[in-house]
One Martini backbone bead per residue (centre of mass of N, CA, C, O) as a GRO file, in nm:
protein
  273
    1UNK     BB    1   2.402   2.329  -2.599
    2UNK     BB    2   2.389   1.996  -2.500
    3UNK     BB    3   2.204   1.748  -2.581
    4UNK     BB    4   1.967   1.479  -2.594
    5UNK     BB    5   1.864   1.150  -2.770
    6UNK     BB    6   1.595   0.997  -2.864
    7UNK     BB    7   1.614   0.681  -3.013
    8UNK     BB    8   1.286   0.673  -3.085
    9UNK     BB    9   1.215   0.960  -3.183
   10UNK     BB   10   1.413   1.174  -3.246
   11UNK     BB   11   1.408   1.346  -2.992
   12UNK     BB   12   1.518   1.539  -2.791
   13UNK     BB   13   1.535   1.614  -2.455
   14UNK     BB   14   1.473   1.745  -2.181
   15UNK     BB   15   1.529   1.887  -1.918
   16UNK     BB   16   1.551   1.741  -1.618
   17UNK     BB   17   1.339   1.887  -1.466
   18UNK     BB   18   1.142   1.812  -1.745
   19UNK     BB   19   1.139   1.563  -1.700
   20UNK     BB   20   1.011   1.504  -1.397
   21UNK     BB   21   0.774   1.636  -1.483
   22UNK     BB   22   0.666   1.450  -1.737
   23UNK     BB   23   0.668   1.229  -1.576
   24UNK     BB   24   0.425   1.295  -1.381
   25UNK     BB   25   0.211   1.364  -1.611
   26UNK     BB   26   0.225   1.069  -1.705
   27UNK     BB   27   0.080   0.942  -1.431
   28UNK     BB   28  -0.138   1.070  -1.404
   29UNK     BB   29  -0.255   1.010  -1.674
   30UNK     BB   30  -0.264   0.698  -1.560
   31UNK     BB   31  -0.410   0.748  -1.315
   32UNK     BB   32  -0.671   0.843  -1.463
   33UNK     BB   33  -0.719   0.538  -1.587
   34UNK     BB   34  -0.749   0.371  -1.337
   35UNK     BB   35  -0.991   0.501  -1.214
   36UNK     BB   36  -1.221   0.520  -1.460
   37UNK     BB   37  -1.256   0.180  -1.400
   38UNK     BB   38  -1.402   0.159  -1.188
   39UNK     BB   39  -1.701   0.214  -1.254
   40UNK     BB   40  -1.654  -0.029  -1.507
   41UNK     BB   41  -1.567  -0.205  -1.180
   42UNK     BB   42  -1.704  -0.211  -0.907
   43UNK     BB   43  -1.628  -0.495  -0.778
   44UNK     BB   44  -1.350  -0.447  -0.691
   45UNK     BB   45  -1.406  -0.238  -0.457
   46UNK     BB   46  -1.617  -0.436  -0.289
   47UNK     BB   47  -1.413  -0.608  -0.230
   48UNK     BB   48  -1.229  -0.485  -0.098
   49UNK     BB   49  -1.413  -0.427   0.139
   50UNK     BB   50  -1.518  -0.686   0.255
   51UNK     BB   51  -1.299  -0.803   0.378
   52UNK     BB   52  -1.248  -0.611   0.620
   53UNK     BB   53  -1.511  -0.624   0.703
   54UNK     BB   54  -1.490  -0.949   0.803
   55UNK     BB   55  -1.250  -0.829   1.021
   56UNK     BB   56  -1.441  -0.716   1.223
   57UNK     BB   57  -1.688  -0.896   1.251
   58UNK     BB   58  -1.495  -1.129   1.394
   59UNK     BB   59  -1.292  -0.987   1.595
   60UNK     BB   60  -1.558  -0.822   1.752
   61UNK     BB   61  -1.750  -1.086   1.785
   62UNK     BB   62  -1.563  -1.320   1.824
   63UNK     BB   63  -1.272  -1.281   1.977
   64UNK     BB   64  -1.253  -1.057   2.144
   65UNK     BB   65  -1.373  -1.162   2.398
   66UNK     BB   66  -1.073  -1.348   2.470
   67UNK     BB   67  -0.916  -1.079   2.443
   68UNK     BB   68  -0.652  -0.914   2.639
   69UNK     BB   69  -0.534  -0.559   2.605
   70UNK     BB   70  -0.606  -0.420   2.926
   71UNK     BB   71  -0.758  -0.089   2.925
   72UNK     BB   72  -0.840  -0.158   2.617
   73UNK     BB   73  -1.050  -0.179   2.373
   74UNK     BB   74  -1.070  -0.408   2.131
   75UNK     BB   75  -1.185  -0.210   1.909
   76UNK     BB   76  -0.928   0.015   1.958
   77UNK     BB   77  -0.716  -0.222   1.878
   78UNK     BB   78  -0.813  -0.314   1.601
   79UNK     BB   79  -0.817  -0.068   1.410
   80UNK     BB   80  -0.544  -0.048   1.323
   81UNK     BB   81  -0.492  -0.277   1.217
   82UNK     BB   82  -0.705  -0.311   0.980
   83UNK     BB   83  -0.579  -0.079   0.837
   84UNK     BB   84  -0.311  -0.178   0.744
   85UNK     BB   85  -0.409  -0.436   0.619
   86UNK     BB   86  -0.595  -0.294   0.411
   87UNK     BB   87  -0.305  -0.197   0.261
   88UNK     BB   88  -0.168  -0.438   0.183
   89UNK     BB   89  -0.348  -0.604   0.057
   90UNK     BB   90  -0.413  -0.356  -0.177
   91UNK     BB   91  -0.150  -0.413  -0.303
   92UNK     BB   92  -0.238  -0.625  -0.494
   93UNK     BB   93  -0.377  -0.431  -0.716
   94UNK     BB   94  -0.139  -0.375  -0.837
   95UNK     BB   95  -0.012  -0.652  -0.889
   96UNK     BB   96  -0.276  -0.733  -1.102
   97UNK     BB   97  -0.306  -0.458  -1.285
   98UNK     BB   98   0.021  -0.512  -1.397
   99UNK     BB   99  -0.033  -0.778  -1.509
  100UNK     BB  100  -0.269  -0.759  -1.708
  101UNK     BB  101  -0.137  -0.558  -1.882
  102UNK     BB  102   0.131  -0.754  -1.967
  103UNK     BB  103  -0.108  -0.995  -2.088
  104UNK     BB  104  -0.253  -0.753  -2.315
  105UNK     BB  105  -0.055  -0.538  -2.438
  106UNK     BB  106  -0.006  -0.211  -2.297
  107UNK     BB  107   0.279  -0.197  -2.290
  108UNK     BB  108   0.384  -0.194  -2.588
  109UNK     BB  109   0.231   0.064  -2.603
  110UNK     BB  110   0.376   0.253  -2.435
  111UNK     BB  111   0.597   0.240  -2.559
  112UNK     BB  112   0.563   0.348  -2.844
  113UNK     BB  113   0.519   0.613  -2.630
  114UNK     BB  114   0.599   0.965  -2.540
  115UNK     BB  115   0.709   0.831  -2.273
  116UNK     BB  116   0.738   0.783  -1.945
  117UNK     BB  117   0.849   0.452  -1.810
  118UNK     BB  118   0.738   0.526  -1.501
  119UNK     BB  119   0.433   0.572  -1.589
  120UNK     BB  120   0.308   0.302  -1.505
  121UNK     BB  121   0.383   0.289  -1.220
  122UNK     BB  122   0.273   0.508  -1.107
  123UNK     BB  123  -0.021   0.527  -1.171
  124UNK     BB  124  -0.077   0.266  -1.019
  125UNK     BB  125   0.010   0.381  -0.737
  126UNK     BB  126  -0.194   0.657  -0.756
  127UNK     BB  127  -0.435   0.495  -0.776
  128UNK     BB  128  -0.448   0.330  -0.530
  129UNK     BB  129  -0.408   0.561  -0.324
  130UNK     BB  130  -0.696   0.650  -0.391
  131UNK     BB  131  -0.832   0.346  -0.312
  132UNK     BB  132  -0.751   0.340  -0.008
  133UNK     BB  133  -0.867   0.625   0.101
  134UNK     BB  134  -1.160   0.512   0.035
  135UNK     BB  135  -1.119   0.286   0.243
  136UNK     BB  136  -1.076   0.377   0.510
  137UNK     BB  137  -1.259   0.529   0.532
  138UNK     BB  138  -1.498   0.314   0.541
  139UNK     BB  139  -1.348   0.163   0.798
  140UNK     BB  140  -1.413   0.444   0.924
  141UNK     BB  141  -1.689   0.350   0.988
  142UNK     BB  142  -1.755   0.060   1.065
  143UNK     BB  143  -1.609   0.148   1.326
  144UNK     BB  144  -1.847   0.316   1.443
  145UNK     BB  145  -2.059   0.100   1.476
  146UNK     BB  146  -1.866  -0.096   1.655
  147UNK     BB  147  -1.710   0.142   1.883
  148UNK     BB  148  -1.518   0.315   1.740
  149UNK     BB  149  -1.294   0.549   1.961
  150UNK     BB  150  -1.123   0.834   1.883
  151UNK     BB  151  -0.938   1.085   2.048
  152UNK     BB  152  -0.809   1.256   1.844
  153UNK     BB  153  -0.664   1.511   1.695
  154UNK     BB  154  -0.559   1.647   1.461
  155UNK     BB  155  -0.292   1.563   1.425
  156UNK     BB  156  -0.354   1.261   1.488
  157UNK     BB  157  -0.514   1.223   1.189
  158UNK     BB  158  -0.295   1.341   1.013
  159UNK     BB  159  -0.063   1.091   1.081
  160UNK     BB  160  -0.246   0.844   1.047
  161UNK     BB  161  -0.297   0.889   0.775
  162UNK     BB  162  -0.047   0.970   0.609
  163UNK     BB  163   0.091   0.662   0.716
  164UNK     BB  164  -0.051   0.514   0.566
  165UNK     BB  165  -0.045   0.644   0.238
  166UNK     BB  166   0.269   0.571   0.264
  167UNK     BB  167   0.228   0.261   0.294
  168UNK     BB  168   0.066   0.234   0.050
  169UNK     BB  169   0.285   0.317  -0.139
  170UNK     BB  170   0.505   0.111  -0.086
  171UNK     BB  171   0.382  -0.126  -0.142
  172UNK     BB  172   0.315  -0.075  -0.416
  173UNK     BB  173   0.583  -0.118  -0.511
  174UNK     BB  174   0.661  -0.417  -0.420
  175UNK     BB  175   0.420  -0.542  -0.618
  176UNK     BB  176   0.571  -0.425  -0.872
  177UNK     BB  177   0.809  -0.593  -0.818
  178UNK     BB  178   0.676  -0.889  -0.820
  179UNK     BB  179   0.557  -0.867  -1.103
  180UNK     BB  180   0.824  -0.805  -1.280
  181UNK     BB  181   0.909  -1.140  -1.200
  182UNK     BB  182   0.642  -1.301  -1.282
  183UNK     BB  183   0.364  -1.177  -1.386
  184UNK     BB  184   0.132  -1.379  -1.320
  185UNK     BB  185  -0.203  -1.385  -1.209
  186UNK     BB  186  -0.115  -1.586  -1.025
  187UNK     BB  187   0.114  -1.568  -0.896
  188UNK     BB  188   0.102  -1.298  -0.751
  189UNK     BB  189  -0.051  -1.377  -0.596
  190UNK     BB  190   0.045  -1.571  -0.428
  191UNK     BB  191   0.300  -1.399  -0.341
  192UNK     BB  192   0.166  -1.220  -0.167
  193UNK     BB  193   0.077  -1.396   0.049
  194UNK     BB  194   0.324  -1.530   0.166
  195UNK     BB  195   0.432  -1.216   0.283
  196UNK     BB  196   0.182  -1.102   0.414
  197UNK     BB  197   0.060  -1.295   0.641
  198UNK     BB  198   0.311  -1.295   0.856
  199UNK     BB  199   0.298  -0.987   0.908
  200UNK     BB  200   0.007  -0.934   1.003
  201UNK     BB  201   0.005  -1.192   1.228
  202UNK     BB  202   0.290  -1.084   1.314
  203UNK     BB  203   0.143  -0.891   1.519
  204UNK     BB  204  -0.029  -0.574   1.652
  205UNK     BB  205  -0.310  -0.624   1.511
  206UNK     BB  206  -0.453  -0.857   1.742
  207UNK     BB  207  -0.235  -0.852   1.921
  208UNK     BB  208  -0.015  -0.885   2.192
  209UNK     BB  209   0.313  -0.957   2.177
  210UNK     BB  210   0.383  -1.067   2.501
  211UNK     BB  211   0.281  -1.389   2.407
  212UNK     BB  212   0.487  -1.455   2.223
  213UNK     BB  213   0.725  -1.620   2.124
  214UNK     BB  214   1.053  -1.507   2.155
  215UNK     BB  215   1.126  -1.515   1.854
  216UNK     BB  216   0.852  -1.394   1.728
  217UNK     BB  217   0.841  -1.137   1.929
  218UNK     BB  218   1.118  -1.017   1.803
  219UNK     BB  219   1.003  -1.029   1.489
  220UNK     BB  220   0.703  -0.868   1.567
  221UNK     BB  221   0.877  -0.591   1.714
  222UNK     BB  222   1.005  -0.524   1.409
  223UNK     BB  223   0.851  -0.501   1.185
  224UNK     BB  224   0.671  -0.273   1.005
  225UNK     BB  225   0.376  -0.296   1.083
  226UNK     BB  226   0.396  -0.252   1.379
  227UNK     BB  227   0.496   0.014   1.408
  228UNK     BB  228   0.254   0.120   1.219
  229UNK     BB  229   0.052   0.013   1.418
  230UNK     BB  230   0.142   0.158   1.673
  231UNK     BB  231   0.120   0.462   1.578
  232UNK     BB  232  -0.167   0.469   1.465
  233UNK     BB  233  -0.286   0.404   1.772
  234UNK     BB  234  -0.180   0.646   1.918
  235UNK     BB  235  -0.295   0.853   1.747
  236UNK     BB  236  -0.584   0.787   1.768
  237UNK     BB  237  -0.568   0.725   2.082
  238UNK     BB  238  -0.399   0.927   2.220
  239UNK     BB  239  -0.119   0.782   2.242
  240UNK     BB  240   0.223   0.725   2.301
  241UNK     BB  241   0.427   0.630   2.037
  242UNK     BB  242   0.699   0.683   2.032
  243UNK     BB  243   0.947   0.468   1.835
  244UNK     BB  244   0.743   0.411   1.613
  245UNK     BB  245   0.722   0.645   1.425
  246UNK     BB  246   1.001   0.673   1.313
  247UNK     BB  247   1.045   0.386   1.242
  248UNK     BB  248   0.766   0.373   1.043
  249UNK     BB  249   0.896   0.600   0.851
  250UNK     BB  250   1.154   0.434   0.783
  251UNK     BB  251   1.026   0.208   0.661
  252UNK     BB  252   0.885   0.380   0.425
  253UNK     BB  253   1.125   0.530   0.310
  254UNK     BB  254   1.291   0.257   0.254
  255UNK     BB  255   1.118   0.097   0.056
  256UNK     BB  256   1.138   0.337  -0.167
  257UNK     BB  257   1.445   0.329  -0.209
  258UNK     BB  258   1.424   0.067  -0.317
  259UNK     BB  259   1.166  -0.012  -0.517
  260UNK     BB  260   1.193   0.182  -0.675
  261UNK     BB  261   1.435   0.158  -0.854
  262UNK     BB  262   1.378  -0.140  -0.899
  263UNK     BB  263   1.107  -0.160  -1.060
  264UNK     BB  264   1.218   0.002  -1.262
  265UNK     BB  265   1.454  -0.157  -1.393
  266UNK     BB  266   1.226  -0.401  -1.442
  267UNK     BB  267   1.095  -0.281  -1.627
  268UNK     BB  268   1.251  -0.224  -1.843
  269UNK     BB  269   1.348  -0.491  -1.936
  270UNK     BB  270   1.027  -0.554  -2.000
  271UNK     BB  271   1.024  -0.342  -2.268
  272UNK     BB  272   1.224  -0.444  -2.399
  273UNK     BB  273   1.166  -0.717  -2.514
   0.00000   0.00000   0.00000
C-alpha cells in the first residue's frame, strides 16, 4: 500500500482517518494548554465578565424603564441578547490570544513539532468554548438576581445552550481569520470591534426591530445575530421559535464551513513564512 511521507520529519503519515484522529488530539491538547493559563492570569475571566454584568445592569435599570417590549418583561427579553452579545464579544479573546501567540514566536515553535497544523487553532477556538461556557453560566446567574425568570424545559435549556455553543464556536473561528490578516493585538481588537458593534446594536438584542427605519430594520431583521437571538429568547421564554431556530442553525454552520478552512488556509500560509 503505498503511503505519503511527511517532508518536514521525514516520517510516514499515517492513514486519513488517523490523521484526523491526531489532528482532534493535537487541539485538545493545545486546548489544555490554553485553558491551564486562565487561572495563571485570572484578570482575563474577570474582565470578560464584567463587561456584559455592566450590560445587563444598564439596560435593566437605566434603560429598561423607557423601552417597551409588549406584554414580556424587560428583563426576560434583554437576557437572550446579553447571552448572545457575551459571546460575540468573547470571540475576540480569540482574536487577541492568537495575536500574542503570533508575536511571542510560538507558532514557530509548534511548527518545528510533529503536530496537525490545524491544531493551533482548534485549540485556541475549543479553549474560547470552553471559557465562554464558564461565561454564560455567570450571566445567567446575574440574570436571576435582577429578576430574570426563564420557563424553558429541559428541551428548551438544552437548545439554546446548544446554539449558543455552537455560536460561540463559529464566531471564533471568524476571530481566528481576522487575526491570520492583520496579526497585530492592537489591530485585532479595532477590527473586532468595527464589525461586531453594528451587528449587536443593529439587533433584536435590546430593543424590538419593529421601531428602526425601514433599510436598517432589514438589514437587523435578517443578520445572524438576530435570528440566533430570537431562537435563544423562544427556547428560553418557551415561546414559539418559528423560522428564527433553523435560520440560526444554518447561520452557524454556514459561518464554520467558510471560515474553518479559510482559517486553515490562512494559517498555513503565515507558518510558511
Amino acid at each position: 500500500m503505498n503511503t505519503s511521507i511527511d517532508a518536514r520529519t521525514n516520517k510516514a503519515l499515517p492513514p486519513r482517518r488517523s490523521r484526523v484522529y491526531w489532528a482532534l488530539a493535537d487541539g485538545l491538547v493545545l486546548a489544555k494548554r490554553n485553558l491551564v493559563q486562565i487561572p495563571r492570569v485570572p484578570e482575563l475571566l474577570v474582565f470578560s465578565t464584567i463587561q456584559p454584568v455592566m450590560f445587563v445592569l444598564l439596560f435593566r435599570y437605566v434603560f429598561g424603564g423607557a423601552i417597551d417590549v409588549g406584554a414580556t418583561s424587560y428583563v426576560d427579553f434583554l437576557m437572550a441578547g446579553i447571552f448572545v452579545q457575551t459571546v460575540a464579544f468573547g470571540s475576540m479573546t480569540t482574536g487577541v490570544g492568537l495575536a500574542e501567540d503570533l508575536q511571542r514566536g510560538l507558532v514557530d515553535r509548534f511548527r518545528s513539532l510533529p503536530m496537525a497544523r490545524s491544531a493551533v487553532l482548534t485549540g485556541r477556538t475549543i479553549a474560547d468554548l470552553a471559557r465562554n461556557a464558564f461565561v454564560i453560566v455567570v450571566m445567567l446567574v446575574v440574570g436571576l438576581l435582577v429578576g430574570f425568570r426563564p420557563e424553558a424545559g429541559p428541551l428548551g435549556w438544552a437548545a439554546a445552550i446548544g446554539l449558543l455553543l455552537l455560536f460561540s464556536f463559529a464566531f471564533s473561528w471568524i476571530a481566528a481569520a481576522i487575526v491570520l490578516m492583520v496579526r497585530s493585538v492592537e489591530a485585532v481588537q479595532q477590527a473586532e470591534f468595527i464589525w461586531l458593534f453594528p451587528l449587536t446594536f443593529a439587533s433584536s438584542a435590546f430593543v424590538q426591530t419593529d421601531g428602526m427605519p425601514g433599510p436598517l430594520r432589514a438589514f437587523a431583521d435578517h443578520q445572524p445575530l438576530t435570528q440566533i437571538i430570537d431562537a435563544v429568547r423562544g427556547f428560553l421564554l418557551d415561546q414559539p421559535v418559528g423560522s428564527a431556530g433553523w435560520q440560526a442553525l444554518a447561520w452557524c454552520v454556514g459561518i464554520l464551513l467558510v471560515f474553518v478552512p479559510l482559517s486553515v488556509s490562512l494559517y498555513r500560509r503565515v507558518a510558511a513564512r
